[in-house]
N, CA and C atoms of all chains as a GROMACS GRO file, in nm:
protein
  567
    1UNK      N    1  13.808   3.666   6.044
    1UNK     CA    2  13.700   3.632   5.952
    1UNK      C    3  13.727   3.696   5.815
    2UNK      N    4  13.711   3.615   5.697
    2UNK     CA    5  13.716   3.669   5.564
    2UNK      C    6  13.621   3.760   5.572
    3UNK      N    7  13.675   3.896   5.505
    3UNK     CA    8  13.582   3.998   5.451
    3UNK      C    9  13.574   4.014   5.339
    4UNK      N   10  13.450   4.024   5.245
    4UNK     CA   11  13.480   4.086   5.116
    4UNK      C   12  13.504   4.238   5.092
    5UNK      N   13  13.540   4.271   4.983
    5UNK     CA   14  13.612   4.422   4.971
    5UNK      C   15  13.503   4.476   4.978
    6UNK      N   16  13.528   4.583   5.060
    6UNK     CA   17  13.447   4.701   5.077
    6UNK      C   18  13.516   4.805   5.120
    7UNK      N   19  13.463   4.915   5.180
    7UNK     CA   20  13.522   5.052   5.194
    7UNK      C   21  13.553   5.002   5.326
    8UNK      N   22  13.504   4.928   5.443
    8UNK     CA   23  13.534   4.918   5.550
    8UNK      C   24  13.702   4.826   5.563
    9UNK      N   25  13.693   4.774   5.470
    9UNK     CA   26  13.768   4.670   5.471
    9UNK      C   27  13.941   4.700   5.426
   10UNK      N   28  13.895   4.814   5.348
   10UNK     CA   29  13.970   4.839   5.273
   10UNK      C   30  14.044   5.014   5.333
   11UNK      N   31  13.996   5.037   5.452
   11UNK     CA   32  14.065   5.099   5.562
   11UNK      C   33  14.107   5.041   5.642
   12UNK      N   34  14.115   4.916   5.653
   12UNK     CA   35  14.157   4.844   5.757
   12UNK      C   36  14.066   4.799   5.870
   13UNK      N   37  13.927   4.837   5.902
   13UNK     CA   38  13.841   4.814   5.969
   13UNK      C   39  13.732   4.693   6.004
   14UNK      N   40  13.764   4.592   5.983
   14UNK     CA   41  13.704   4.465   5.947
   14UNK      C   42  13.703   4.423   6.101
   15UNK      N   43  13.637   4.312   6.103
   15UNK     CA   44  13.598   4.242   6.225
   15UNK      C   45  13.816   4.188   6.284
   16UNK      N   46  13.875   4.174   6.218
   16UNK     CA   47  14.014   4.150   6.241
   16UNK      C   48  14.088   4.231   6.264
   17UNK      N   49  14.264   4.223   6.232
   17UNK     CA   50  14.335   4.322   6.195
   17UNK      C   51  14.367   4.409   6.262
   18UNK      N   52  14.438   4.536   6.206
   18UNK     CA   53  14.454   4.604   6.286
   18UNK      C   54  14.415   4.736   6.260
   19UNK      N   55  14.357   4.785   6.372
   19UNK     CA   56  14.253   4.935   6.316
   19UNK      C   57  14.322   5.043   6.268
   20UNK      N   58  14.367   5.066   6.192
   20UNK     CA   59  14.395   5.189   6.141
   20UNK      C   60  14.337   5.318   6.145
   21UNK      N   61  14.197   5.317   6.146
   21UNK     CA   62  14.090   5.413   6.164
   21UNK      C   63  14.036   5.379   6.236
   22UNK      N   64  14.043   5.523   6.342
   22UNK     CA   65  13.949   5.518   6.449
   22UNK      C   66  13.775   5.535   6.429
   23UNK      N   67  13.753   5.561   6.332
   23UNK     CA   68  13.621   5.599   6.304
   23UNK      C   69  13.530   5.454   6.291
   24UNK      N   70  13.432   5.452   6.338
   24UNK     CA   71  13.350   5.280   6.348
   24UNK      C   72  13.216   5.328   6.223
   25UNK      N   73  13.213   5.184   6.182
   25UNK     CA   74  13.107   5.203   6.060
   25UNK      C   75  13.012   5.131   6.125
   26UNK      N   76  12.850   5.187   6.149
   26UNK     CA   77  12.742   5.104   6.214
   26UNK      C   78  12.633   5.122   6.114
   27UNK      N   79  12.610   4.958   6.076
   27UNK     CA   80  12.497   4.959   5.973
   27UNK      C   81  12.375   4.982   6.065
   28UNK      N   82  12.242   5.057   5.994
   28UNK     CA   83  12.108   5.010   6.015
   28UNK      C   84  12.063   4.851   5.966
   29UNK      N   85  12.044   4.771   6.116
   29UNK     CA   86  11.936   4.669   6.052
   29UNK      C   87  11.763   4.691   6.031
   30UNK      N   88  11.728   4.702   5.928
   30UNK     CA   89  11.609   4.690   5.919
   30UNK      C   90  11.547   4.563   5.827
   31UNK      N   91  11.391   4.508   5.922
   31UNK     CA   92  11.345   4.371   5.850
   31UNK      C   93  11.261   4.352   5.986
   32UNK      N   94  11.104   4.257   5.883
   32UNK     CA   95  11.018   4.248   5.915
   32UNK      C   96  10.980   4.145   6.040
   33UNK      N   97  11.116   4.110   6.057
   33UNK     CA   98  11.110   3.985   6.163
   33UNK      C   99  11.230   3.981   6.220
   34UNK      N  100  11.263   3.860   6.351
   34UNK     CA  101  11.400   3.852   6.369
   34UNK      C  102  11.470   3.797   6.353
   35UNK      N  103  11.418   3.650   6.244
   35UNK     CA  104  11.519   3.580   6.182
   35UNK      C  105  11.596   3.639   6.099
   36UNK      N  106  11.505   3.725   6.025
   36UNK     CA  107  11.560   3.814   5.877
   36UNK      C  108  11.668   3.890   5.922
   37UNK      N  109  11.669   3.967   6.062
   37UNK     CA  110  11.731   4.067   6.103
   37UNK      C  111  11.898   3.959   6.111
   38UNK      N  112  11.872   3.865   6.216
   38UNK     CA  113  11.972   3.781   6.266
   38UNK      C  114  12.015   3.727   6.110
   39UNK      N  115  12.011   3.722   6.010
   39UNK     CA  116  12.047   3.750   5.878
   39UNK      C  117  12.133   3.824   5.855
   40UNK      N  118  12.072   3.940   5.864
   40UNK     CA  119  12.145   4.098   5.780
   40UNK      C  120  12.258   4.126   5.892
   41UNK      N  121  12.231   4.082   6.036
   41UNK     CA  122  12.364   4.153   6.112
   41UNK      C  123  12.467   4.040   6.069
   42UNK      N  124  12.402   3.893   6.055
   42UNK     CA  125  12.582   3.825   5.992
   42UNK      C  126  12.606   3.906   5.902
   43UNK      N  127  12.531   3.951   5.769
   43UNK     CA  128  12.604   3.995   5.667
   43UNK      C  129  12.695   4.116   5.661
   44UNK      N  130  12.603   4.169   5.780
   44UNK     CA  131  12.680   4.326   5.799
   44UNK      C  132  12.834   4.326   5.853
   45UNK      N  133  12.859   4.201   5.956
   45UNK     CA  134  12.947   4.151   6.004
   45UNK      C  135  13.085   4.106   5.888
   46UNK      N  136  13.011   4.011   5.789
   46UNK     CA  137  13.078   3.976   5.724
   46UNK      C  138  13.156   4.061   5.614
   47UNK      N  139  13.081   4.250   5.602
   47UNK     CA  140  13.129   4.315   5.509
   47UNK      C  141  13.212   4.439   5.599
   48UNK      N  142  13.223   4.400   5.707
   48UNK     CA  143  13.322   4.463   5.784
   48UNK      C  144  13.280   4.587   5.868
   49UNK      N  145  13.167   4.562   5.875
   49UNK     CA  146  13.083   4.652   6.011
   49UNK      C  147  13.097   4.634   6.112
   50UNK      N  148  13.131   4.726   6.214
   50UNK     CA  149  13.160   4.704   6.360
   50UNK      C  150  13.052   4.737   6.485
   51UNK      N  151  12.882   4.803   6.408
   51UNK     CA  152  12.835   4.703   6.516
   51UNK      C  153  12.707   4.745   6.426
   52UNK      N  154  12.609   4.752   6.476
   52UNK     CA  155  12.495   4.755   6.427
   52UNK      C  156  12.372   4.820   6.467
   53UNK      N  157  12.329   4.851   6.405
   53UNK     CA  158  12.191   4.959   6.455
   53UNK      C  159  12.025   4.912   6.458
   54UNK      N  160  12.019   4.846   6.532
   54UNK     CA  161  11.898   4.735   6.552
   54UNK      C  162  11.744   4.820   6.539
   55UNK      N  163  11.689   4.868   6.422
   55UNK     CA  164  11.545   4.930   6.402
   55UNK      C  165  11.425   4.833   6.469
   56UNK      N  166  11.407   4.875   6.566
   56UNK     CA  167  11.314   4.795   6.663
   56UNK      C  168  11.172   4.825   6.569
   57UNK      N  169  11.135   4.952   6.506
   57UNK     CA  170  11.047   5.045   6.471
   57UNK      C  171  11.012   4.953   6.342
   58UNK      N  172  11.112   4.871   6.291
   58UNK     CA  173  11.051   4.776   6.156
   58UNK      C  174  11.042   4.650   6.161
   59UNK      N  175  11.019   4.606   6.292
   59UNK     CA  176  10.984   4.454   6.361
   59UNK      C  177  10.846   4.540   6.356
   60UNK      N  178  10.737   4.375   6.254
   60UNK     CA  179  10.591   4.356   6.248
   60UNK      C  180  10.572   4.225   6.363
   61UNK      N  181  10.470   4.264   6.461
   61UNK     CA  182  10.480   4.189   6.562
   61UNK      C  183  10.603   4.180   6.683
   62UNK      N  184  10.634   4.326   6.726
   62UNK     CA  185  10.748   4.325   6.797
   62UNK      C  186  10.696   4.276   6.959
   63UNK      N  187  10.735   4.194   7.022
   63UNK     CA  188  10.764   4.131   7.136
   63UNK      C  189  10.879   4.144   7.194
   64UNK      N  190  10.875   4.293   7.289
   64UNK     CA  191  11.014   4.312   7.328
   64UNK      C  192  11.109   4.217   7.406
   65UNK      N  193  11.051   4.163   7.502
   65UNK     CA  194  11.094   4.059   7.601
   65UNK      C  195  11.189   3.908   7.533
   66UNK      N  196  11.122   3.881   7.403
   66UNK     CA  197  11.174   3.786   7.367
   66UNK      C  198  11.260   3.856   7.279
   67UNK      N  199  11.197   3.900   7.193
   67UNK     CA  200  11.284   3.924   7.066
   67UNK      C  201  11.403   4.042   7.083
   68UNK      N  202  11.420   4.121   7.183
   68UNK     CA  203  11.568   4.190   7.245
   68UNK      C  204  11.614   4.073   7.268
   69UNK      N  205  11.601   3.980   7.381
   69UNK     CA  206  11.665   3.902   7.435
   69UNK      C  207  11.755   3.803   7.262
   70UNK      N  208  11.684   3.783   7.217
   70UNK     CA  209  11.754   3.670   7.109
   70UNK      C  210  11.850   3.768   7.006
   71UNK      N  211  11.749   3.913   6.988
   71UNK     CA  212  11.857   4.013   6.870
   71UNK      C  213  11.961   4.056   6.961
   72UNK      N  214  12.040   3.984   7.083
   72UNK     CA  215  12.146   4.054   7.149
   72UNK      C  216  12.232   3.933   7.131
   73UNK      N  217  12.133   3.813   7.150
   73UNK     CA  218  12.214   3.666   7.157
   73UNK      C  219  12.292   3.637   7.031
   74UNK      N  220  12.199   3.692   6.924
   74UNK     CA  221  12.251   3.632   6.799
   74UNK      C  222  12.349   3.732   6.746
   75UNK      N  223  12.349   3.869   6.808
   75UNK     CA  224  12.440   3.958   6.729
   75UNK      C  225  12.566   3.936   6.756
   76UNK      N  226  12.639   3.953   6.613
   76UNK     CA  227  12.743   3.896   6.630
   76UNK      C  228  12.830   3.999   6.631
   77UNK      N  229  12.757   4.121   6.619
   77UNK     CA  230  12.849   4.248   6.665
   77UNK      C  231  12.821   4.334   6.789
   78UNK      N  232  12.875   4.437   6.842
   78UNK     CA  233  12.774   4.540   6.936
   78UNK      C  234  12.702   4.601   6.877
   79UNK      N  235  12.590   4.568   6.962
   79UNK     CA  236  12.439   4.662   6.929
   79UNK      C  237  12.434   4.789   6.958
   80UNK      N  238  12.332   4.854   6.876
   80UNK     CA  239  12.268   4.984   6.915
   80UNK      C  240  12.130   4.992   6.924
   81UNK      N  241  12.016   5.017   6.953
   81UNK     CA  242  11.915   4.984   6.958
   81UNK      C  243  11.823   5.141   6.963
   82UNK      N  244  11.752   5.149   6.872
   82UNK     CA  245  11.683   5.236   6.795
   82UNK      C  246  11.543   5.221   6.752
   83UNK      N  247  11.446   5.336   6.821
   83UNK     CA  248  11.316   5.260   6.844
   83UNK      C  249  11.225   5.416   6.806
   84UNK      N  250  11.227   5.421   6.666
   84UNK     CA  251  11.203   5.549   6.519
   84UNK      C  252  11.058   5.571   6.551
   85UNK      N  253  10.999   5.655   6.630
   85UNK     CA  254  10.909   5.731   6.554
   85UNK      C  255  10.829   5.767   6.402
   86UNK      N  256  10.731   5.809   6.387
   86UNK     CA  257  10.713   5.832   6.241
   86UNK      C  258  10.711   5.957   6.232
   87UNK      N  259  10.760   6.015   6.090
   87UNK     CA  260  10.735   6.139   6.073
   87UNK      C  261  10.636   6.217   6.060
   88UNK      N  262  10.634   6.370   6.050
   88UNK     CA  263  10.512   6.385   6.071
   88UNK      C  264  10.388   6.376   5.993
   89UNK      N  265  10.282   6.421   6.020
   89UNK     CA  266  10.174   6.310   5.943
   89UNK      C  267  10.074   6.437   5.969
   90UNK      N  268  10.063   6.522   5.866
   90UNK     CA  269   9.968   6.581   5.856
   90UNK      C  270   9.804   6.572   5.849
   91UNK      N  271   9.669   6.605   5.969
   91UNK     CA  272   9.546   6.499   5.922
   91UNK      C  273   9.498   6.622   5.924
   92UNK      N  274   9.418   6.599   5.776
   92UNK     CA  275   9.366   6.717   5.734
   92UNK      C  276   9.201   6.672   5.758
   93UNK      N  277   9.150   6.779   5.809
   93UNK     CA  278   8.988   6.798   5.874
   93UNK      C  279   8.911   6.942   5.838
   94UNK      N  280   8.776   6.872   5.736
   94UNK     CA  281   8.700   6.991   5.700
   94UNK      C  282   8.563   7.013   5.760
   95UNK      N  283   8.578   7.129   5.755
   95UNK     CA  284   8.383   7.097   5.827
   95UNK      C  285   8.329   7.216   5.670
   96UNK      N  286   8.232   7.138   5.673
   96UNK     CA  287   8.126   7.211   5.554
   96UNK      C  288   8.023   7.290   5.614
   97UNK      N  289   7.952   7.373   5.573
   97UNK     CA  290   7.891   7.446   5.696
   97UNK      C  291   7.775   7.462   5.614
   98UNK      N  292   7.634   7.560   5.587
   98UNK     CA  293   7.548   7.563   5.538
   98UNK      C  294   7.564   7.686   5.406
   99UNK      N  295   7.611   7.799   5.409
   99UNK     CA  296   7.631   7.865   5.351
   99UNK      C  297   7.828   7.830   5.264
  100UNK      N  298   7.785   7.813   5.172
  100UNK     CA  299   7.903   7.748   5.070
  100UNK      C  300   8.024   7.847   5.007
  101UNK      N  301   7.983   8.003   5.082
  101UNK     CA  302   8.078   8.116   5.031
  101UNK      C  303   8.175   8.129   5.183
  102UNK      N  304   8.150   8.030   5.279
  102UNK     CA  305   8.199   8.033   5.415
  102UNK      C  306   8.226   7.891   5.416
  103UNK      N  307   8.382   7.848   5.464
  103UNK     CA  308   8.433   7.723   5.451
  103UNK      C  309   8.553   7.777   5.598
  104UNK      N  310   8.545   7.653   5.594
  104UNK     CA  311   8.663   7.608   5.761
  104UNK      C  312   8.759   7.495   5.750
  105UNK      N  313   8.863   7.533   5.728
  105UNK     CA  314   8.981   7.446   5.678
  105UNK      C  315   9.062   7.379   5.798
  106UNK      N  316   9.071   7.283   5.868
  106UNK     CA  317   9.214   7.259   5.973
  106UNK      C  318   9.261   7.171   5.964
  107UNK      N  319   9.414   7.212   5.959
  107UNK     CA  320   9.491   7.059   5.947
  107UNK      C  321   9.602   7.104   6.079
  108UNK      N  322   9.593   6.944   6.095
  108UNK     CA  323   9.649   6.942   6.263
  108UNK      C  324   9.775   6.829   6.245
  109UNK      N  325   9.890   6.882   6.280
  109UNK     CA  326  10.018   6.847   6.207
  109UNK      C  327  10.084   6.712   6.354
  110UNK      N  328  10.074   6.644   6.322
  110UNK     CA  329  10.126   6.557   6.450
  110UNK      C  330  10.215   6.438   6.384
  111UNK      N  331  10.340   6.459   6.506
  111UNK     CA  332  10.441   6.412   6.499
  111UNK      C  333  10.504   6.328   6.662
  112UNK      N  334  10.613   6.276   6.611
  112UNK     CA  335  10.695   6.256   6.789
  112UNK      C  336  10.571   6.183   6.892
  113UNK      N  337  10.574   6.049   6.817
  113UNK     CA  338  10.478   5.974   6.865
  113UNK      C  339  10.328   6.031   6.953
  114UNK      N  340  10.270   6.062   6.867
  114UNK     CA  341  10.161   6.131   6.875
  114UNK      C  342  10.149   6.279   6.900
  115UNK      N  343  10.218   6.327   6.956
  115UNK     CA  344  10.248   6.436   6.997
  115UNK      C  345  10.194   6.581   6.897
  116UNK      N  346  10.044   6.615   6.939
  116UNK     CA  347  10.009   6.762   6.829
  116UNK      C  348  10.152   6.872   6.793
  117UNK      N  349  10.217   6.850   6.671
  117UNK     CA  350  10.316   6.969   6.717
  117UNK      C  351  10.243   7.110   6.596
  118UNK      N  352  10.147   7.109   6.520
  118UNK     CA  353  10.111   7.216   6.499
  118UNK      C  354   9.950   7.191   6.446
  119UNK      N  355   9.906   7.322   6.449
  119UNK     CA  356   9.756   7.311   6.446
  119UNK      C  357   9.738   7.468   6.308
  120UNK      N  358   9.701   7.428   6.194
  120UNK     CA  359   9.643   7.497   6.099
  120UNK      C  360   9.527   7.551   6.076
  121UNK      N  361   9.476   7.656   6.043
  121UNK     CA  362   9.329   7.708   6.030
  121UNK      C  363   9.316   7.771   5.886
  122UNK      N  364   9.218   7.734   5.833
  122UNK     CA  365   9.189   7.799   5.656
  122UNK      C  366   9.047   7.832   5.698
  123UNK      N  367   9.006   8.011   5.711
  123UNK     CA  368   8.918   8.061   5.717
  123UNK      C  369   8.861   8.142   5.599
  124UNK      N  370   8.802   8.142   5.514
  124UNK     CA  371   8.759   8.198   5.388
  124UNK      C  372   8.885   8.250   5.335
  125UNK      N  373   8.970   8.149   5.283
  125UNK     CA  374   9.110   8.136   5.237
  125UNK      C  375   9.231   8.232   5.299
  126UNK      N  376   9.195   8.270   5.387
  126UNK     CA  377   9.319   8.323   5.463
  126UNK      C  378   9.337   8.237   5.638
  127UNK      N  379   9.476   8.207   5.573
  127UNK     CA  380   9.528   8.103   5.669
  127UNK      C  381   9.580   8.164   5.793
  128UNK      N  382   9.562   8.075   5.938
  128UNK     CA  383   9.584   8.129   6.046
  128UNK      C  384   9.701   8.010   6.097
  129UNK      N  385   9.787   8.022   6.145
  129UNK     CA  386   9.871   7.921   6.258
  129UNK      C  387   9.906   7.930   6.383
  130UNK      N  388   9.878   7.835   6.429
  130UNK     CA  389   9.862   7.883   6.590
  130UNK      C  390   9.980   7.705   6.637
  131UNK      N  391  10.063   7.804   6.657
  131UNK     CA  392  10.190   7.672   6.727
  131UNK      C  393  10.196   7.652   6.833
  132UNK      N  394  11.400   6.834   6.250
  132UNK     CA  395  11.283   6.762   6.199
  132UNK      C  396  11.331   6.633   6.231
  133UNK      N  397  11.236   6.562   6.251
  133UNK     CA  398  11.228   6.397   6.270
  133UNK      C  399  11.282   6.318   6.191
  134UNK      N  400  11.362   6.244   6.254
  134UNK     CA  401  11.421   6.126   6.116
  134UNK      C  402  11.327   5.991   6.116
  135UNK      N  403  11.294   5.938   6.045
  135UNK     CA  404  11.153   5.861   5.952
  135UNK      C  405  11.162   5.739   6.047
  136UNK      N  406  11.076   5.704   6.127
  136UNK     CA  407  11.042   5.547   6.174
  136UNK      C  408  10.920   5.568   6.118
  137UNK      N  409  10.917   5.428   6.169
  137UNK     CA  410  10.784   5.336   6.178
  137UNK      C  411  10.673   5.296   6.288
  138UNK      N  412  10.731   5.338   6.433
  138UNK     CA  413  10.700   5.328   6.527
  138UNK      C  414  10.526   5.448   6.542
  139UNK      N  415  10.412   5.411   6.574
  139UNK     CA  416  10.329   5.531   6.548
  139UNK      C  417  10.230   5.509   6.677
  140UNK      N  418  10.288   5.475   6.807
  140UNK     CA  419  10.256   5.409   6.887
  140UNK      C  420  10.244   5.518   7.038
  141UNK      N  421  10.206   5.484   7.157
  141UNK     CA  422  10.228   5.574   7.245
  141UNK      C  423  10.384   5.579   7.291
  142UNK      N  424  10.442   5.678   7.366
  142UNK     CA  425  10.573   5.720   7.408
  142UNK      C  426  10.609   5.619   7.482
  143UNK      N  427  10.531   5.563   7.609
  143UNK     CA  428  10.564   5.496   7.735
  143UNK      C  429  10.614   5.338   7.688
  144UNK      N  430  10.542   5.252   7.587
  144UNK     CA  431  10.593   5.169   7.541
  144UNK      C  432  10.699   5.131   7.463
  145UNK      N  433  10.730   5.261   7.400
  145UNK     CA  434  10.842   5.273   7.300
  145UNK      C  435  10.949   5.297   7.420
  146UNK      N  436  10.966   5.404   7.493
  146UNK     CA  437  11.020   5.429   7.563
  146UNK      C  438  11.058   5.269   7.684
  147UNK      N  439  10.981   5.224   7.712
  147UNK     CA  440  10.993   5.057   7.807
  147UNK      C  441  11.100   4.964   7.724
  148UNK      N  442  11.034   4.957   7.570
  148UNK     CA  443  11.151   4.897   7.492
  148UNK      C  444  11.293   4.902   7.515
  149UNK      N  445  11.322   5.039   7.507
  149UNK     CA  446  11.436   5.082   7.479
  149UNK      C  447  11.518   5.092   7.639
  150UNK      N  448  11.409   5.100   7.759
  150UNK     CA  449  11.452   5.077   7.883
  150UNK      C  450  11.527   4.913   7.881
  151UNK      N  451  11.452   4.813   7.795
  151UNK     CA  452  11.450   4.729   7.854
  151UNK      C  453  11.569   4.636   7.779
  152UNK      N  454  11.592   4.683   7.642
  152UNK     CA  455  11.736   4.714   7.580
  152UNK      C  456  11.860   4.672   7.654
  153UNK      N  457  11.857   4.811   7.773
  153UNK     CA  458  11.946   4.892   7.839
  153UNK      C  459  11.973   4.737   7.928
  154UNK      N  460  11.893   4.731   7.988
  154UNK     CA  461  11.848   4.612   8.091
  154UNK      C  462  11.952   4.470   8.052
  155UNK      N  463  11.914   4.428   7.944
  155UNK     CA  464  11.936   4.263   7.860
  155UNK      C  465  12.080   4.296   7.810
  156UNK      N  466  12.131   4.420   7.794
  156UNK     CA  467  12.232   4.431   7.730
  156UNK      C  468  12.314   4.531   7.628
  157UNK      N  469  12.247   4.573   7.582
  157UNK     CA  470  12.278   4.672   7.434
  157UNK      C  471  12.363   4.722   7.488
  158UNK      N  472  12.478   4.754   7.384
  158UNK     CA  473  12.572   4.826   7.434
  158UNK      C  474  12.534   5.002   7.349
  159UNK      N  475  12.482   4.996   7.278
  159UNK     CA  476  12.430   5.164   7.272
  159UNK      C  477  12.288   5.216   7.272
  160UNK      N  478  12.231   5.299   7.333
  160UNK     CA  479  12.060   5.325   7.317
  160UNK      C  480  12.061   5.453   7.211
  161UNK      N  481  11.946   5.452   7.132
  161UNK     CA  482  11.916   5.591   7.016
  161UNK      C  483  11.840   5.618   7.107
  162UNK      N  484  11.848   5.761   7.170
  162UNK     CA  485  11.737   5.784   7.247
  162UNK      C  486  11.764   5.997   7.195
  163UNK      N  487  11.604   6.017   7.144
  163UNK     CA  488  11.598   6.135   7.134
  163UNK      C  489  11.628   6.236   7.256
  164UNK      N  490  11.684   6.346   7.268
  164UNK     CA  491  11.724   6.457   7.352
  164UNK      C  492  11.564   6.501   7.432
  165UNK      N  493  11.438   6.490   7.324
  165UNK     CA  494  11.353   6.561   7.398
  165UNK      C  495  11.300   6.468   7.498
  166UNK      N  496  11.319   6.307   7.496
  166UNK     CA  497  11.350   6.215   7.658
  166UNK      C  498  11.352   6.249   7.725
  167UNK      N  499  11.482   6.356   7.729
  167UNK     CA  500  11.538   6.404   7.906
  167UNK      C  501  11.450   6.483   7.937
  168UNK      N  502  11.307   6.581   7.889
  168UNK     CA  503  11.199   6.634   7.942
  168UNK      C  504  11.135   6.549   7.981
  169UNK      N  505  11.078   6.458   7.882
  169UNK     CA  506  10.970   6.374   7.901
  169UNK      C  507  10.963   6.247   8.041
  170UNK      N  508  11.081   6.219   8.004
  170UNK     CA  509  11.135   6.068   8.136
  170UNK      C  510  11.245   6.072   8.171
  171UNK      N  511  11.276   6.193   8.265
  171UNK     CA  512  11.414   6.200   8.283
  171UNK      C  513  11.472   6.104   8.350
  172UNK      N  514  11.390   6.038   8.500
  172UNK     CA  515  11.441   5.903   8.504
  172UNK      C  516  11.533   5.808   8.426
  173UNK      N  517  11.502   5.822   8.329
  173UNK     CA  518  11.504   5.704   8.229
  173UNK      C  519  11.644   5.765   8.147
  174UNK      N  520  11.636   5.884   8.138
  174UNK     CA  521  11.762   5.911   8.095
  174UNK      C  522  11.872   5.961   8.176
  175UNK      N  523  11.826   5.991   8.289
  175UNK     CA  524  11.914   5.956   8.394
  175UNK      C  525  12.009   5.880   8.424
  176UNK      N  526  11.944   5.690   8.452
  176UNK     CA  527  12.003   5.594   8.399
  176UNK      C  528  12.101   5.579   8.288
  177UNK      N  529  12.027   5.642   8.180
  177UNK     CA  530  12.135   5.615   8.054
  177UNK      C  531  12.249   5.726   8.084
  178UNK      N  532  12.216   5.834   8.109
  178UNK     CA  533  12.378   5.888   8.135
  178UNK      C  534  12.491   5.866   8.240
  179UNK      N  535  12.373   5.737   8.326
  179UNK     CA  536  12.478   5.710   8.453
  179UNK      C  537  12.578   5.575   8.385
  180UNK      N  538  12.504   5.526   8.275
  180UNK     CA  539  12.575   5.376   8.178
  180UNK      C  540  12.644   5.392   8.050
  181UNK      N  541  12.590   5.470   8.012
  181UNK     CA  542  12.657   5.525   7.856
  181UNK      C  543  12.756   5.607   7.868
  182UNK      N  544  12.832   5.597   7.728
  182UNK     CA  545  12.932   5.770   7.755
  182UNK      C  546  12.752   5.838   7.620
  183UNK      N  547  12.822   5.944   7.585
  183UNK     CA  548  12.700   6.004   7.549
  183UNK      C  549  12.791   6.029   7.400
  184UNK      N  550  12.695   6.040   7.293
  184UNK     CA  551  12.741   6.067   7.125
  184UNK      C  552  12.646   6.136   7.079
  185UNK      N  553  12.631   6.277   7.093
  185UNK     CA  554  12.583   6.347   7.022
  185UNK      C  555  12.533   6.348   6.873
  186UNK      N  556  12.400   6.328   6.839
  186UNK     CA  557  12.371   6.320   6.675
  186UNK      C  558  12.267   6.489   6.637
  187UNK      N  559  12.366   6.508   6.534
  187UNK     CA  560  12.223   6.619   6.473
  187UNK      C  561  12.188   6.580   6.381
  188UNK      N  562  12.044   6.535   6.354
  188UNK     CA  563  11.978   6.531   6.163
  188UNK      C  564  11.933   6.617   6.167
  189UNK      N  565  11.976   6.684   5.991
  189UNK     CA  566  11.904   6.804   5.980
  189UNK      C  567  11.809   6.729   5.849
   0.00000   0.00000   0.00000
């Protein structure tokens, strides 16, 4: 397959040829659907990527059953399949209380698909952490 | 620290996905290290099918 110049290509590493470098270049696909995706892996293909990194995590409306089945059919390279978490996401929570010289601060730090990984306390501005 | 998805969902479904990956075909799974606590089953499997490639993000 014609490649255009790129760094992959231009080590010798293209969908052809002969490998010179052992080292494999694997793009991230990311896109909002799986036509778009079945898109970007031809292109990735075509610029001399040897396989691909399928972001399950940026399919809107992901339907695993179908849509694995077709992003394996249509790839035209070997897959990797990668299914991202979000980072963490700090939710910050105040309580107001009656007396206004006394305040209660907590922010509760969660990450690793839901998972509490830390819990903050702001007690009349001196901070407590409890991990 | 975590490298950035999009996924903000419970473990068990994310985790089924990526079982089911394994299943249809993929020839590589991203599967985080802290897995092998959580569903070792599951990564069980993958070390009985995969060779294994170590990633660190820092």
């Amino acid at each position: 397959m014609a490649s255009s110049p790129s760094a992959a290509a231009a080590v010798g590493m293209g969908s052809g040829g002969v490998r010179r470098n052992p080292t494999l270049i694997c793009t991230p696909i990311m896109a909002d659907s799986v036509d778009k995706m079945a898109i970007l892996m031809a292109e990735a293909k075509s610029v001399g990527a040897d396989l691909v990194e399928i972001r399950l995590d940026s399919l809107k409306d992901f339907n695993p059953n179908s849509d694995i089945k077709t992003l394996i059919l249509h790839s035209p390279l070997p897959t990797l399949f990668t299914y991202r978490c979000l980072t963490y996401i700090p939710l910050f929570v105040s309580f107001s209380f009656f007396d206004f010289s006394f305040y209660f601060f907590l922010i509760i730090v969660v990450g690793q698909c839901g998972k509490v990984v830390s819990i903050m306390a702001m007690k009349n501005r001196d901070w407590m952490r409890f991990d | 620290m975590w490298e950035g998805g999009q996924y903000n969902g419970d473990e068990k479904p994310r985790l089924d996905a990526l079982r089911l990956a394994m299943e249809l075909g993929a020839d590589y799974i991203d599967v985080e290290l802290k897995v092998a606590s959580s569903s070792s089953s599951f990564f069980l499997k993958l070390e009985a099918r995969f060779k294994k490639i170590y990633i660190y993000i820092n």
